[in-house]
Structure formats: structure tokens, C-alpha cells
HTML snippet that shows the backbone in 3Dmol.js (N, CA, C, O; Angstrom):
<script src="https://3Dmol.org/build/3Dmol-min.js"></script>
<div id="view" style="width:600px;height:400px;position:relative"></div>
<script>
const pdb = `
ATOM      1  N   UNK A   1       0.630 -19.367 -63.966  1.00  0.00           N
ATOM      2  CA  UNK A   1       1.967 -19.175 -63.446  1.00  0.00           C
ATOM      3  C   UNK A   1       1.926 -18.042 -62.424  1.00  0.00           C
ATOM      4  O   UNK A   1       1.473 -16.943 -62.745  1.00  0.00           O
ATOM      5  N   UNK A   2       2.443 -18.318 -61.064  1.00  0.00           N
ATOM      6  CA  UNK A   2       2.688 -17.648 -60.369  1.00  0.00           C
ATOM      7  C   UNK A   2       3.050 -16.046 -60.533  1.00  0.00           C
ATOM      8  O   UNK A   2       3.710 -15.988 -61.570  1.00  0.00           O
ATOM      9  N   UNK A   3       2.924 -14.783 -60.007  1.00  0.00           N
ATOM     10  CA  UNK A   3       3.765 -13.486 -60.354  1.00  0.00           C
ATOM     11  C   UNK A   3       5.177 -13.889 -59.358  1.00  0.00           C
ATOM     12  O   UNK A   3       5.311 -14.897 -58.664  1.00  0.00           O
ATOM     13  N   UNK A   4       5.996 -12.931 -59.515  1.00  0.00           N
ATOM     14  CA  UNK A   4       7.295 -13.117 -58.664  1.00  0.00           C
ATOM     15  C   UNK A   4       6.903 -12.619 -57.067  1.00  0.00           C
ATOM     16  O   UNK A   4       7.548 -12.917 -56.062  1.00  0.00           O
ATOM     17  N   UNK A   5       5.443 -11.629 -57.128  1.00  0.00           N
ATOM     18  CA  UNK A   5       5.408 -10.912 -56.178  1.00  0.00           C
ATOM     19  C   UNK A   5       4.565 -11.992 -55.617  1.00  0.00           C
ATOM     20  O   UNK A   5       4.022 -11.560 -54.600  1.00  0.00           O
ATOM     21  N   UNK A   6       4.280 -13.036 -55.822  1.00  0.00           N
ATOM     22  CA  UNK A   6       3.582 -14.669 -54.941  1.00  0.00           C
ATOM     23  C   UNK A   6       4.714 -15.366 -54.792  1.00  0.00           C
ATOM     24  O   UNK A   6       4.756 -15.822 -53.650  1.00  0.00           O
ATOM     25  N   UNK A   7       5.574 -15.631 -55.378  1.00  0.00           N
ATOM     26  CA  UNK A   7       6.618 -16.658 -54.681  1.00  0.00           C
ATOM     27  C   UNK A   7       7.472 -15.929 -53.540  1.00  0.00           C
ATOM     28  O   UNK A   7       7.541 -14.761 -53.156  1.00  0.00           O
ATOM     29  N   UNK A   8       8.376 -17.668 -52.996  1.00  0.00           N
ATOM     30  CA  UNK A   8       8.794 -17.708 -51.935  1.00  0.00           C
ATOM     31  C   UNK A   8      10.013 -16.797 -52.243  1.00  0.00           C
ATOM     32  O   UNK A   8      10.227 -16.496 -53.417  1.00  0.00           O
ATOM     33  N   UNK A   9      10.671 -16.428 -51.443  1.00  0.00           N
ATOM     34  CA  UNK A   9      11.729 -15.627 -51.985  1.00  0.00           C
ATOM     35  C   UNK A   9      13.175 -16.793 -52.583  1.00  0.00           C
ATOM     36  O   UNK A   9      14.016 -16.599 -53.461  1.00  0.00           O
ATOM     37  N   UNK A  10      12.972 -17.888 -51.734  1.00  0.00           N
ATOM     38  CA  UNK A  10      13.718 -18.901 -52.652  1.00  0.00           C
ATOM     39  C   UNK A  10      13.056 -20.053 -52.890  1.00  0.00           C
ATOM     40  O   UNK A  10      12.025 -20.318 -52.271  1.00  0.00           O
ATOM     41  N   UNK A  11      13.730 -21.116 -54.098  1.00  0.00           N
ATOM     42  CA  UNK A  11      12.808 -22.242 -54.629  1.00  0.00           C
ATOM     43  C   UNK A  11      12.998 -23.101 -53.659  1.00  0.00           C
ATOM     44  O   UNK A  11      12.027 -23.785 -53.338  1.00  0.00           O
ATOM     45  N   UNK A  12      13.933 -23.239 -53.139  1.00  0.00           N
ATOM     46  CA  UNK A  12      14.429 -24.572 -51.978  1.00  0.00           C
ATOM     47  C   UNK A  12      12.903 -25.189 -51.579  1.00  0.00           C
ATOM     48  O   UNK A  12      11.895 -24.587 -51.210  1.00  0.00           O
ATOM     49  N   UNK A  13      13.108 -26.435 -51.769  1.00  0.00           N
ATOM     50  CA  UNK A  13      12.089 -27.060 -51.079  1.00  0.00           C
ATOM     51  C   UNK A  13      12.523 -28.005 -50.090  1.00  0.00           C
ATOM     52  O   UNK A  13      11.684 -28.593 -49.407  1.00  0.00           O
ATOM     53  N   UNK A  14      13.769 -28.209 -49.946  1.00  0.00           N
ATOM     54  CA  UNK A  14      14.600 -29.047 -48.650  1.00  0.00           C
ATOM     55  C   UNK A  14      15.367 -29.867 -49.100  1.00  0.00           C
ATOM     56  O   UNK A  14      16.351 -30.239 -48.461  1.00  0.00           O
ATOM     57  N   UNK A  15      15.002 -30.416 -50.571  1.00  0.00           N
ATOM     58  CA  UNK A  15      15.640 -31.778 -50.798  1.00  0.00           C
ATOM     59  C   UNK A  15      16.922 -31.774 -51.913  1.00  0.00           C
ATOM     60  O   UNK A  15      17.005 -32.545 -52.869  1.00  0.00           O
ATOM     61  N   UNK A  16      17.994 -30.617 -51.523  1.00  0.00           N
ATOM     62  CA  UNK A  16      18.730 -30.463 -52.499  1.00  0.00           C
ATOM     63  C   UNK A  16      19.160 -31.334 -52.949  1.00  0.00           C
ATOM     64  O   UNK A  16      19.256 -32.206 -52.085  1.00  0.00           O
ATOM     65  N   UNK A  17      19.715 -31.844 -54.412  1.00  0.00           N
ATOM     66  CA  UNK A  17      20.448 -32.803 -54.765  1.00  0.00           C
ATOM     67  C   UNK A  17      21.802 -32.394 -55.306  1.00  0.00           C
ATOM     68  O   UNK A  17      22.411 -33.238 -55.962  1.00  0.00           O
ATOM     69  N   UNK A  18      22.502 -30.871 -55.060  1.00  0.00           N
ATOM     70  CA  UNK A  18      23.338 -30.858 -55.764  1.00  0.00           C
ATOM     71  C   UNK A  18      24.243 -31.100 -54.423  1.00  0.00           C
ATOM     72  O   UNK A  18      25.408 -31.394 -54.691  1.00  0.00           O
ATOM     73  N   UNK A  19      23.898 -31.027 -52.912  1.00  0.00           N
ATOM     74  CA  UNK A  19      24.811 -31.786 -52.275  1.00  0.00           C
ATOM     75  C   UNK A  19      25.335 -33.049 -52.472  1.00  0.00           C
ATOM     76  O   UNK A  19      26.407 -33.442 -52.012  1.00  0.00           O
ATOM     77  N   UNK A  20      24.262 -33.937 -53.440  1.00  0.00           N
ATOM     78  CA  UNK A  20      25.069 -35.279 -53.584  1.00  0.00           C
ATOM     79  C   UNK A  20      25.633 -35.297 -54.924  1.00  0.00           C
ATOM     80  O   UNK A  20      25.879 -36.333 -55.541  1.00  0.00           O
ATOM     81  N   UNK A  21      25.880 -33.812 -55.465  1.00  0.00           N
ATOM     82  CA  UNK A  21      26.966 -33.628 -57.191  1.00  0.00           C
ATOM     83  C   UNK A  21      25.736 -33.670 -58.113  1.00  0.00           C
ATOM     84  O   UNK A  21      25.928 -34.254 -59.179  1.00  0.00           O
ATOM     85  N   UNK A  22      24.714 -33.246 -57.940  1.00  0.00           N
ATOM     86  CA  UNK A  22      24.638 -32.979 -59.127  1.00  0.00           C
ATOM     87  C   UNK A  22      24.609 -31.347 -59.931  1.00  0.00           C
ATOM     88  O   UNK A  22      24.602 -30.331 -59.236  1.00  0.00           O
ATOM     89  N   UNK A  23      24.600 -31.302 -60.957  1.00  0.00           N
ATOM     90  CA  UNK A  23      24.896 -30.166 -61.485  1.00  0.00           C
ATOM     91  C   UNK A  23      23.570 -28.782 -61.494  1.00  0.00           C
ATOM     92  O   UNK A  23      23.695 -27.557 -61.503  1.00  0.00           O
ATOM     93  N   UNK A  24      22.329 -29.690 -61.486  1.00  0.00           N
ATOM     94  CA  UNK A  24      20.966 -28.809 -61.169  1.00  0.00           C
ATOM     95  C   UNK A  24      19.890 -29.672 -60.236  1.00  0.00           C
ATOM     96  O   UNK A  24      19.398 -30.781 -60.445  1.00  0.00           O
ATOM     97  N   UNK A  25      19.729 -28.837 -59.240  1.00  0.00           N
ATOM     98  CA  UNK A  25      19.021 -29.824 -57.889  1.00  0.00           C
ATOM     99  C   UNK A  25      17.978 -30.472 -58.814  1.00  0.00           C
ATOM    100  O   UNK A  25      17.756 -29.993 -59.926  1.00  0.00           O
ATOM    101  N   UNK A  26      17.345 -31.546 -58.361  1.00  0.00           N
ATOM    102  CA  UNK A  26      16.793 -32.061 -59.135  1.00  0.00           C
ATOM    103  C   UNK A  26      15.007 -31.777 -58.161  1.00  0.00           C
ATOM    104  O   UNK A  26      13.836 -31.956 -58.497  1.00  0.00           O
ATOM    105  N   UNK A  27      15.709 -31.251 -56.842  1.00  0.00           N
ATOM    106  CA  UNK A  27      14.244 -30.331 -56.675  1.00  0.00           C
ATOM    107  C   UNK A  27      13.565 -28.951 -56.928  1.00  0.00           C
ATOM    108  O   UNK A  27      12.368 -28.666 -56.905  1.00  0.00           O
ATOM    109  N   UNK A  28      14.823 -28.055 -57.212  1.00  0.00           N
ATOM    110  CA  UNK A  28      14.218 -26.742 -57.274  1.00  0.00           C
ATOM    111  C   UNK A  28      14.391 -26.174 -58.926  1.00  0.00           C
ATOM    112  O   UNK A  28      13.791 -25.358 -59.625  1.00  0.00           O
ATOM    113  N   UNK A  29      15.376 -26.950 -59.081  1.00  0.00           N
ATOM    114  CA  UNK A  29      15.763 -26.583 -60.415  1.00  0.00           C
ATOM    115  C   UNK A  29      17.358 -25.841 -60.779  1.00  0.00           C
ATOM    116  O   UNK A  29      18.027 -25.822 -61.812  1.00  0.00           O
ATOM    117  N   UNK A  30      17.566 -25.296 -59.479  1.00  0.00           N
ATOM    118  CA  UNK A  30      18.680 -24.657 -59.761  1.00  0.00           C
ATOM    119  C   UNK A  30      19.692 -25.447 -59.353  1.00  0.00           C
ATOM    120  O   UNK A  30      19.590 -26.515 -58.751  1.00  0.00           O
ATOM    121  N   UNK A  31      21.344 -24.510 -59.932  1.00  0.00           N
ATOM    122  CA  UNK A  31      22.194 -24.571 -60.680  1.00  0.00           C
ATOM    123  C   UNK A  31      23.202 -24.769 -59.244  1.00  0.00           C
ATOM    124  O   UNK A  31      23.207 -23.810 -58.472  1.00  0.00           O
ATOM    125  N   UNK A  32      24.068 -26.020 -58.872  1.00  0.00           N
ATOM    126  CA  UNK A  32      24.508 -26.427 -58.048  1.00  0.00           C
ATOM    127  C   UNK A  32      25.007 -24.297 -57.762  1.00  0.00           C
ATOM    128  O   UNK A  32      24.684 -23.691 -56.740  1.00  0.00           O
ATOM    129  N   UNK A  33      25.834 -23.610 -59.017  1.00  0.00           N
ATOM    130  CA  UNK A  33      26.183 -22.145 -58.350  1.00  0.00           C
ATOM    131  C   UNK A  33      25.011 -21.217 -57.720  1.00  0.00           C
ATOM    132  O   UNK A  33      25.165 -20.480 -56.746  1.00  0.00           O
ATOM    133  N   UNK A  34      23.893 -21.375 -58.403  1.00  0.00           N
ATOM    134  CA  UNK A  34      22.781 -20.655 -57.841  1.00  0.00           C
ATOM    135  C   UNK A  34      22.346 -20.656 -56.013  1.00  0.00           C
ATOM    136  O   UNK A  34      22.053 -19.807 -55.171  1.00  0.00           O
ATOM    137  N   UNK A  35      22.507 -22.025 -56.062  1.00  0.00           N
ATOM    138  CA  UNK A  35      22.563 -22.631 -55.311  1.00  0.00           C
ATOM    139  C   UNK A  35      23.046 -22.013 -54.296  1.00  0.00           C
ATOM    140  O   UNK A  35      22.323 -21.402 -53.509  1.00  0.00           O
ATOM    141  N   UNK A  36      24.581 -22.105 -54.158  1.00  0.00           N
ATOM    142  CA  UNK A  36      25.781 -21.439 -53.267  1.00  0.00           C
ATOM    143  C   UNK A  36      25.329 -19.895 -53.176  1.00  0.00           C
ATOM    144  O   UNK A  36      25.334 -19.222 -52.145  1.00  0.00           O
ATOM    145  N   UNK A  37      24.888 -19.412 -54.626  1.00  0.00           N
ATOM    146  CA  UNK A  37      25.176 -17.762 -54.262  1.00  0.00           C
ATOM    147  C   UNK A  37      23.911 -16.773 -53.759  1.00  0.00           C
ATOM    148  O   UNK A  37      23.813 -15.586 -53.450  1.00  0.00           O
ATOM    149  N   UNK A  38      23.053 -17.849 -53.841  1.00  0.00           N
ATOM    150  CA  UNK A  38      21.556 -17.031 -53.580  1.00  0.00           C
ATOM    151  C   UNK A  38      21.398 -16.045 -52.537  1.00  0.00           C
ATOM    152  O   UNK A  38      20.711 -15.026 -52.603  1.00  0.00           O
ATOM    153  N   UNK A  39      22.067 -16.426 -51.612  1.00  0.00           N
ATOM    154  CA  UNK A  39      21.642 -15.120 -50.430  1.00  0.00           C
ATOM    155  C   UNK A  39      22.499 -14.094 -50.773  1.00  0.00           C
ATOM    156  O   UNK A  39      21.930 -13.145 -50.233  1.00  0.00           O
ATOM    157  N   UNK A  40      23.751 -13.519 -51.452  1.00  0.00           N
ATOM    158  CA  UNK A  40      24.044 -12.774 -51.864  1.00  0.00           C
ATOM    159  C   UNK A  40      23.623 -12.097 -53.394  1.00  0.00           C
ATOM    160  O   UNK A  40      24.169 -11.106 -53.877  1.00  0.00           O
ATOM    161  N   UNK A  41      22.287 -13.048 -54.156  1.00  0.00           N
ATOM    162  CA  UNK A  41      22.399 -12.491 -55.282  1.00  0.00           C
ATOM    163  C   UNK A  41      21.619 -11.090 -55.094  1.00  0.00           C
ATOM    164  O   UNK A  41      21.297 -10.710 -53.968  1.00  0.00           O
ATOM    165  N   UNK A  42      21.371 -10.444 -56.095  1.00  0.00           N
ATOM    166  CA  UNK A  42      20.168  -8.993 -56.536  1.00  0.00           C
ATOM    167  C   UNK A  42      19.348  -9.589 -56.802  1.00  0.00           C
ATOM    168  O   UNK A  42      19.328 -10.764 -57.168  1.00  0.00           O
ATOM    169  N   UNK A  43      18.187  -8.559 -56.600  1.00  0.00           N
ATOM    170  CA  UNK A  43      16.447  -8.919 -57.062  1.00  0.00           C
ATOM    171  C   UNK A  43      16.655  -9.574 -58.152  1.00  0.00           C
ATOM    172  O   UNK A  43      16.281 -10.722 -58.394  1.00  0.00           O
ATOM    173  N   UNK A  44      17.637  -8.406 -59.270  1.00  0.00           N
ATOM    174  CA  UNK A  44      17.568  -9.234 -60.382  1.00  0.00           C
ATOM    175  C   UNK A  44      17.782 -10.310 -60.850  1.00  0.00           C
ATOM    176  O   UNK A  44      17.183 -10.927 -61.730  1.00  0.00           O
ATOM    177  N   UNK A  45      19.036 -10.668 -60.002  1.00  0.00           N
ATOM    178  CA  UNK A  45      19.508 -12.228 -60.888  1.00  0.00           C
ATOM    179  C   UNK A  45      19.025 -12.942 -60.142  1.00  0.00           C
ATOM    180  O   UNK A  45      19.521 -14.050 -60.347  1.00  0.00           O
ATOM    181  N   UNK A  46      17.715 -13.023 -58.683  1.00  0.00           N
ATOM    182  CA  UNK A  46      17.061 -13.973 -58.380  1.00  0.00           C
ATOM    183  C   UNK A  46      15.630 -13.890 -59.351  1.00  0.00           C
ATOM    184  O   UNK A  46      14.923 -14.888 -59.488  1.00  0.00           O
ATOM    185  N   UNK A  47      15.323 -12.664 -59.958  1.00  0.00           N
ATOM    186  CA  UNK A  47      14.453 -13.320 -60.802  1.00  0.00           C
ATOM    187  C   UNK A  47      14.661 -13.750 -62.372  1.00  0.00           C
ATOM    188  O   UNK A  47      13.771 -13.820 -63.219  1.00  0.00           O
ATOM    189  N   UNK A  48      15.802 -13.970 -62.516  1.00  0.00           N
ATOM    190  CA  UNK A  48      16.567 -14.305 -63.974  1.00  0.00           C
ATOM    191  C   UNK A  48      16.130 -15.978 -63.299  1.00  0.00           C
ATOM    192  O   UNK A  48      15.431 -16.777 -63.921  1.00  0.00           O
ATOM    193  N   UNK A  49      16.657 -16.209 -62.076  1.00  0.00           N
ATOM    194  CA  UNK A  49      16.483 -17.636 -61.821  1.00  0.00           C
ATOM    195  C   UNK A  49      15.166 -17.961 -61.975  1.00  0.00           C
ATOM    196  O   UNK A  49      14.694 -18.681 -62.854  1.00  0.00           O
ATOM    197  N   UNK A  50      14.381 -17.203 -60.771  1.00  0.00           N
ATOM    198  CA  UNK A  50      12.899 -17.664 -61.425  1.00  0.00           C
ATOM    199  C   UNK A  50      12.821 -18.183 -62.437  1.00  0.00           C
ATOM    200  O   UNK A  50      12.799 -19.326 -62.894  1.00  0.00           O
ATOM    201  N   UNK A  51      12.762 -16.782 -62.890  1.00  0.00           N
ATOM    202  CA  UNK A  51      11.908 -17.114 -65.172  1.00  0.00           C
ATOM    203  C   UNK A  51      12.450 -18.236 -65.522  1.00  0.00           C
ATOM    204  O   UNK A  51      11.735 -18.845 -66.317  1.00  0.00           O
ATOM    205  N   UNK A  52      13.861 -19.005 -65.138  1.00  0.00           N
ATOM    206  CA  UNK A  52      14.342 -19.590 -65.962  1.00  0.00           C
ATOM    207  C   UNK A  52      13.810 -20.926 -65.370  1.00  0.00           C
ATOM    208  O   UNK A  52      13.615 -21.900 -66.097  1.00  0.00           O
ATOM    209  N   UNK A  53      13.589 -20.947 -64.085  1.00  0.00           N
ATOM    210  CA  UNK A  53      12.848 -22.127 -63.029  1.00  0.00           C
ATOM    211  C   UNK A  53      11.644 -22.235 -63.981  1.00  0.00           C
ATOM    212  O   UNK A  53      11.439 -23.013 -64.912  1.00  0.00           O
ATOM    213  N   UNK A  54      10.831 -21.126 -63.425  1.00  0.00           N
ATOM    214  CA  UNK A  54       9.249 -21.233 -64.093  1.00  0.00           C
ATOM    215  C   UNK A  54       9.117 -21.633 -65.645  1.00  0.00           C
ATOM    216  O   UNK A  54       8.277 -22.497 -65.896  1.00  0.00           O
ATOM    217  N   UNK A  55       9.903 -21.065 -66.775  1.00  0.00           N
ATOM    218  CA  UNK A  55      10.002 -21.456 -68.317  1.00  0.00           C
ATOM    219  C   UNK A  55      10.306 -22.908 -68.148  1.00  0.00           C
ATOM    220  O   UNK A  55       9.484 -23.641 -68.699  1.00  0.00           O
ATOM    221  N   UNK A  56      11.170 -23.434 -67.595  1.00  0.00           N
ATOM    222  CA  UNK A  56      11.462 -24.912 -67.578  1.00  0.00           C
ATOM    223  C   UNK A  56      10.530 -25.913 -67.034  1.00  0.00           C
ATOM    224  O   UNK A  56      10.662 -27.135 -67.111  1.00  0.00           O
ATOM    225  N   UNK A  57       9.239 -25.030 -66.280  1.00  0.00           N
ATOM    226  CA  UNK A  57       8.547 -26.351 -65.651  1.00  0.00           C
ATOM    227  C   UNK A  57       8.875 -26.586 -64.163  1.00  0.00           C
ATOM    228  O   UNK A  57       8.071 -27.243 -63.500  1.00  0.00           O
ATOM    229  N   UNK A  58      10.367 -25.939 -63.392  1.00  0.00           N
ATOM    230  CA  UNK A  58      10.610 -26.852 -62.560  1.00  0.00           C
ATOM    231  C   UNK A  58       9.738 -26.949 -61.196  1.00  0.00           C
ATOM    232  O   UNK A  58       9.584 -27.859 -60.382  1.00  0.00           O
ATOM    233  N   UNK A  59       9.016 -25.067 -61.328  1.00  0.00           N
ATOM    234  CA  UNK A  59       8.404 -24.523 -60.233  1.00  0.00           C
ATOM    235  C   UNK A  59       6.817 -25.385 -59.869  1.00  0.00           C
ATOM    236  O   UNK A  59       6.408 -25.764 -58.772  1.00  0.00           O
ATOM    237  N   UNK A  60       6.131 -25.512 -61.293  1.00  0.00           N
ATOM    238  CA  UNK A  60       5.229 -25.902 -61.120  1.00  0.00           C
ATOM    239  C   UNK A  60       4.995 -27.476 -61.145  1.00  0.00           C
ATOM    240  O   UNK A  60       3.886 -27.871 -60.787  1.00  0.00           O
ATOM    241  N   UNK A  61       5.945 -28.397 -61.537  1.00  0.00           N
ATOM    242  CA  UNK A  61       6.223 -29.971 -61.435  1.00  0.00           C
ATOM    243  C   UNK A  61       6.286 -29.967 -59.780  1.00  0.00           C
ATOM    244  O   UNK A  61       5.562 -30.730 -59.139  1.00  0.00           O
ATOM    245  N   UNK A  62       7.080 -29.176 -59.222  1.00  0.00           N
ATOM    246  CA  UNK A  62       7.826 -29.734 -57.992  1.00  0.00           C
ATOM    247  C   UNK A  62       6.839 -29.124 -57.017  1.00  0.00           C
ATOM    248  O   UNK A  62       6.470 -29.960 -56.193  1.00  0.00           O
ATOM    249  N   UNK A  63       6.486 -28.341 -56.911  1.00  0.00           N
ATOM    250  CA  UNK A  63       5.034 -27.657 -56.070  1.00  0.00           C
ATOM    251  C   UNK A  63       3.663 -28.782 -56.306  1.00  0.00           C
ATOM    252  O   UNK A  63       2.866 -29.183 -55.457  1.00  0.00           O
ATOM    253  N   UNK A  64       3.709 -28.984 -57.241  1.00  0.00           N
ATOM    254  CA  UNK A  64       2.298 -30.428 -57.320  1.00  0.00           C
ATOM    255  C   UNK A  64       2.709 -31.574 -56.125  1.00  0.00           C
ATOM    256  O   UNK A  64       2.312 -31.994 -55.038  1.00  0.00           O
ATOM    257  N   UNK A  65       4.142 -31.832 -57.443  1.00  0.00           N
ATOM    258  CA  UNK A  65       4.525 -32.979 -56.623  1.00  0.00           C
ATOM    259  C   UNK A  65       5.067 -33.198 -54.912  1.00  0.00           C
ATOM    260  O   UNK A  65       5.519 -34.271 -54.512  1.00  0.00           O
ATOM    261  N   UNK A  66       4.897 -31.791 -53.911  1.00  0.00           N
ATOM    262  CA  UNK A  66       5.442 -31.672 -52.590  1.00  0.00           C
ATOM    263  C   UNK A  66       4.211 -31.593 -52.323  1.00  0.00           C
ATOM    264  O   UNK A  66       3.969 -32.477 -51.501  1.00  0.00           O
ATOM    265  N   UNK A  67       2.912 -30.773 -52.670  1.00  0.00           N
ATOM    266  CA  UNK A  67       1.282 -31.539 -52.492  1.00  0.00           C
ATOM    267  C   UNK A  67       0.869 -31.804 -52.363  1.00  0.00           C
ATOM    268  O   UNK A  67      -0.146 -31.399 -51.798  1.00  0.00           O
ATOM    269  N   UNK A  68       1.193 -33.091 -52.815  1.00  0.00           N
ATOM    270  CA  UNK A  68       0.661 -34.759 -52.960  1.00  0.00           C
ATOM    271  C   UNK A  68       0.707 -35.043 -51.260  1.00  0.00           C
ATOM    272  O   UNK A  68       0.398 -36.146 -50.811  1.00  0.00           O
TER     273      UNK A  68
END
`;
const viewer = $3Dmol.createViewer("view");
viewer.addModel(pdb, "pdb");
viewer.setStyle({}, {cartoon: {color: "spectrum"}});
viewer.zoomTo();
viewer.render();
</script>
């Protein structure tokens, strides 16, 4: 698993899906609000997102699978 001090500063990988409603992009992982508030959040609550990206799998599924 990545440190925080290797990732991108956001998960976006281009292909949001919560523009078409859904409730957690189904590319980055985050939270249609995360979403909206990221460029205003703190270090901290962008790495609350992380951990919670990375614990779930979403960081390292979706980085393979853009890879390919």
C-alpha cells in the first residue's frame, strides 16, 4: 500500500460516476460530497478519505485496472 506521501493529491481518475447519481464514484471511490468538497478540504480530512479509499480496496482495484 502506497504512503500518503506517494499518492496523487486526489483519487480522480477522470471517470466520475457520481455525475450520473451515483452515491460513491464507482472510480475513485469517493463520496458523491467528497467529491464536491475536495479542493476546499484539510490535509486531514483528505487523508481520512484516503485511508478510507485505500481500507476499501478502491485505490488499488482502480490503479490495476487504468494499467491495463
Amino acid at each position: 500500500m502506497p504512503t500518503n506521501s506517494s499518492l496523487p493529491d486526489s483519487p480522480c481518475l477522470g471517470f466520475c460516476t457520481t455525475a450520473l447519481g451515483d452515491d460513491v464514484c464507482k472510480s475513485c471511490g469517493r463520496t458523491f460530497e467528497e467529491v464536491c468538497q475536495w479542493i476546499t478540504m484539510t490535509p486531514e480530512q483528505k487523508a481520512a478519505t484516503w485511508n478510507r479509499i485505500r481500507k476499501n480496496g478502491w485505490w488499488d482495484q482502480q490503479r490495476k485496472a487504468k494499467d491495463l
